[in-house]
Structure formats: C-alpha cells, structure tokens
C-alpha positions, 0 to 999 in steps of 0.5 A: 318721823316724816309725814307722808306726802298724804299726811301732810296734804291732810294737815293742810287741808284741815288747816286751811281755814286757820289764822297762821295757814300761811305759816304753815303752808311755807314750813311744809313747802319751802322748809323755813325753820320756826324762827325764820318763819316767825321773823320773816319781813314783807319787805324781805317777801318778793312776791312779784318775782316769786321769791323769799330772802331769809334775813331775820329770825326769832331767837328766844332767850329765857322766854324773852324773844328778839331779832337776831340774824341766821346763825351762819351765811348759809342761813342768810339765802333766797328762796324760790316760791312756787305759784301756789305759795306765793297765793296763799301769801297774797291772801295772807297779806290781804287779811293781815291788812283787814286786820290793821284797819280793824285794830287801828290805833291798836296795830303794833307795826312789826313788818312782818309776815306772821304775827300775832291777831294785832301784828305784834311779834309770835313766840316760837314756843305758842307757834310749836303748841299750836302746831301740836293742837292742830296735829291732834285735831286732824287725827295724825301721827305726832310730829315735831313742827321741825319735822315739817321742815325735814317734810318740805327736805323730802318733797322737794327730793321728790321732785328731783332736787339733789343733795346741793339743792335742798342744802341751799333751800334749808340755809344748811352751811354744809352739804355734809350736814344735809347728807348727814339729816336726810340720807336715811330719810331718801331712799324711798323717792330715790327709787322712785327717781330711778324708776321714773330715770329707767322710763325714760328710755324707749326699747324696742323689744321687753327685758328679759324676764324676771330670774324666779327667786325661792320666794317665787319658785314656792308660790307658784308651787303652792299654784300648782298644788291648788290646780292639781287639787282642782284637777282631784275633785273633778277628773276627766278621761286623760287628765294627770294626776293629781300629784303629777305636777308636783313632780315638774317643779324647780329644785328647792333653791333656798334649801340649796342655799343653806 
C-alpha cells in the first residue's frame, strides 16, 4: 500500500515536532532506504549545494548493527534536495549541535545525521517501530516504513520524473526493477501527466463532444422520465404527454451489444 499525497502530508504534519522529523521528511521525499537514512554522514550531507551522496548504510546482523556500503553501484549516488528539505536539515543540524553541548563528555561522535538522543548509531529495527507508533498516533492506514519509500517513488512521477529518474534517486541497479515495483503503483499520476500533457495545447475551436455510452443513454432516460412525471402532476393547455418522451429516446444500446 501507498499513501495518498494527503496521507503523507497528515503524517508529517503530526510528526513535525518529533526528534527523528528529519528522517522522516527525507524517506517520504527523497526515498532514502531505512539504512541509508540511518547511515547517512554529514560530510556525505551537501547542503550548500542541495545535495545528498549516499555512501554508507546500516546493515543489521542478528541484532548487531554496522557499516557497511550500498549493496550495488546504483546504491552508491547523489541526490538532489529540494529547498524545503535542505531546511528541515539545517534544523536538524542545529539541534543535533544543541545536543552535543548538552551531552558534553557524554557525546558519541558518529558523524552522522540521524542518531540516537547522544549521537550514538539508531538501529534500523527501533526506527521501523517507532514509525509504526507514529502511523498509529496519527489515525492512519498501516504502512510499512519502506512503503514511505515507494511514496517518495510515486510523488516524484507525480511531478514528472519518468522511469530513468526515479531508478536513479532510489539507487535501483536496473530500470527494469523500477518497471517491475512501480508499474502497478503509476498509472493514477500518469493520467494526470497526460491530462496536464492535453492542456498544453491551445485549440481554436472545442472538441467534438462526448459519444453517449448506455451508461449515458440510461441516465438521461431516467431525466426524461422525472421531467415527464413533472409534467403529469401539473399539465397545461398543449404540453405532451407524460409517456410522450419515452418514446424520443436512443435505442437500447447495451442490450444491442449483448
């Protein structure tokens, strides 16, 4: 399942105030996976220029967690940040070094973006958790944290990446597994690309109109029938009958289909 753009709109707006915001504003924007999220650097963070490389991620072994790096190439890449992102980052930063004075001799020096209160390493698993608590503090349809991701996939499509686009922001090694996971999950936002695509194009005069289907055809029957019962309750000299329009409408045309 995928949230709506409201869905994910409301969760990050209930979120706003939570300790690990950052975290989950980049995952629903950007679709960092939950380990590259939790191993992200500073000094892999550009947000002068607006960027992001992933170089690093969380891997949990048992229960024990390391560094490790992305699994293929693909998963090693830059990613552009919007201004609103690279914001909610600067006021991560700017907390996170609130912290380190607070903490002093107490502060784990990580390097790293999300963290514990003391800047130790997060575990993947405790970040999932709490992602479910806070899908059900906020009164939403159950989602998989990864299912943030597939989110941030379809946003983006939204906005008119194709294909090629989102494979490279998800770190996919091929476009056919980006084909393969968002294909079915599309076709909403690209109707809405080839609505938006159609209205592009200035016309001089309308389209031709609308070719009535039986769908059609039986409501405007059934109009017909209501006006002709209007007309019944309250005649006047030289209106039609009440059964007259029945006799004026289109053939059957789902019975002719059958």
């Amino acid at each position: 399942m995928v949230w709506t753009p409201e869905h994910t709109g409301r969760f990050l707006d209930h979120v706003a105030e939570d300790r690990l915001y950052a975290l989950w504003h980049l995952i629903a924007f950007r679709g960092l996976r939950r380990g590259g999220a939790g191993g992200q650097r500073w000094i892999d963070t550009h947000l002068t220029d607006g960027r992001i490389t992933v170089a690093k991620q969380l891997v949990v072994s048992g229960w024990e967690v390391y560094e490790g790096d992305p699994k293929t190439d693909a998963g090693a890449r830059t990613i552009a940040l919007d201004s609103d992102t690279v914001r909610v980052l600067r006021q991560h930063r700017a907390q996170q070094d609130k912290d380190r004075r607070e903490w002093r001799s107490a502060w784990v020096e990580t390097g790293r973006v999300f963290t514990k209160e003391n800047s130790a390493m997060l575990h993947p698993a405790n970040v999932t958790t709490r992602f479910g608590e806070l899908c059900e503090e906020a009164g939403l349809p159950p989602i998989r944290l990864h299912d943030l991701r597939h989110g941030a996939a379809t946003l983006a499509h939204a906005a008119g990446a194709d294909l090629k686009d989102i494979q490279e922001m998800l770190g996919h090694s091929s476009i056919a597994i980006t084909a393969d996971t968002y294909t079915s999950l599309l076709p909403e936002t690209d109707r809405a690309i080839a609505e938006a695509a159609a209205r592009l194009v200035p016309r001089a005069r309308p389209t031709k109109p609308d070719i009535k289907t039986a769908a059609d055809i039986e409501t405007d029957d059934e109009s017909i029938a209501d006006s002709a019962r209007k007309s019944a309750n309250g005649p006047h000299p030289g209106a039609p009958s009440a059964h007259a329009p029945r006799t004026q409408t289109a053939p059957d045309e789902e019975s002719e289909a059958e």
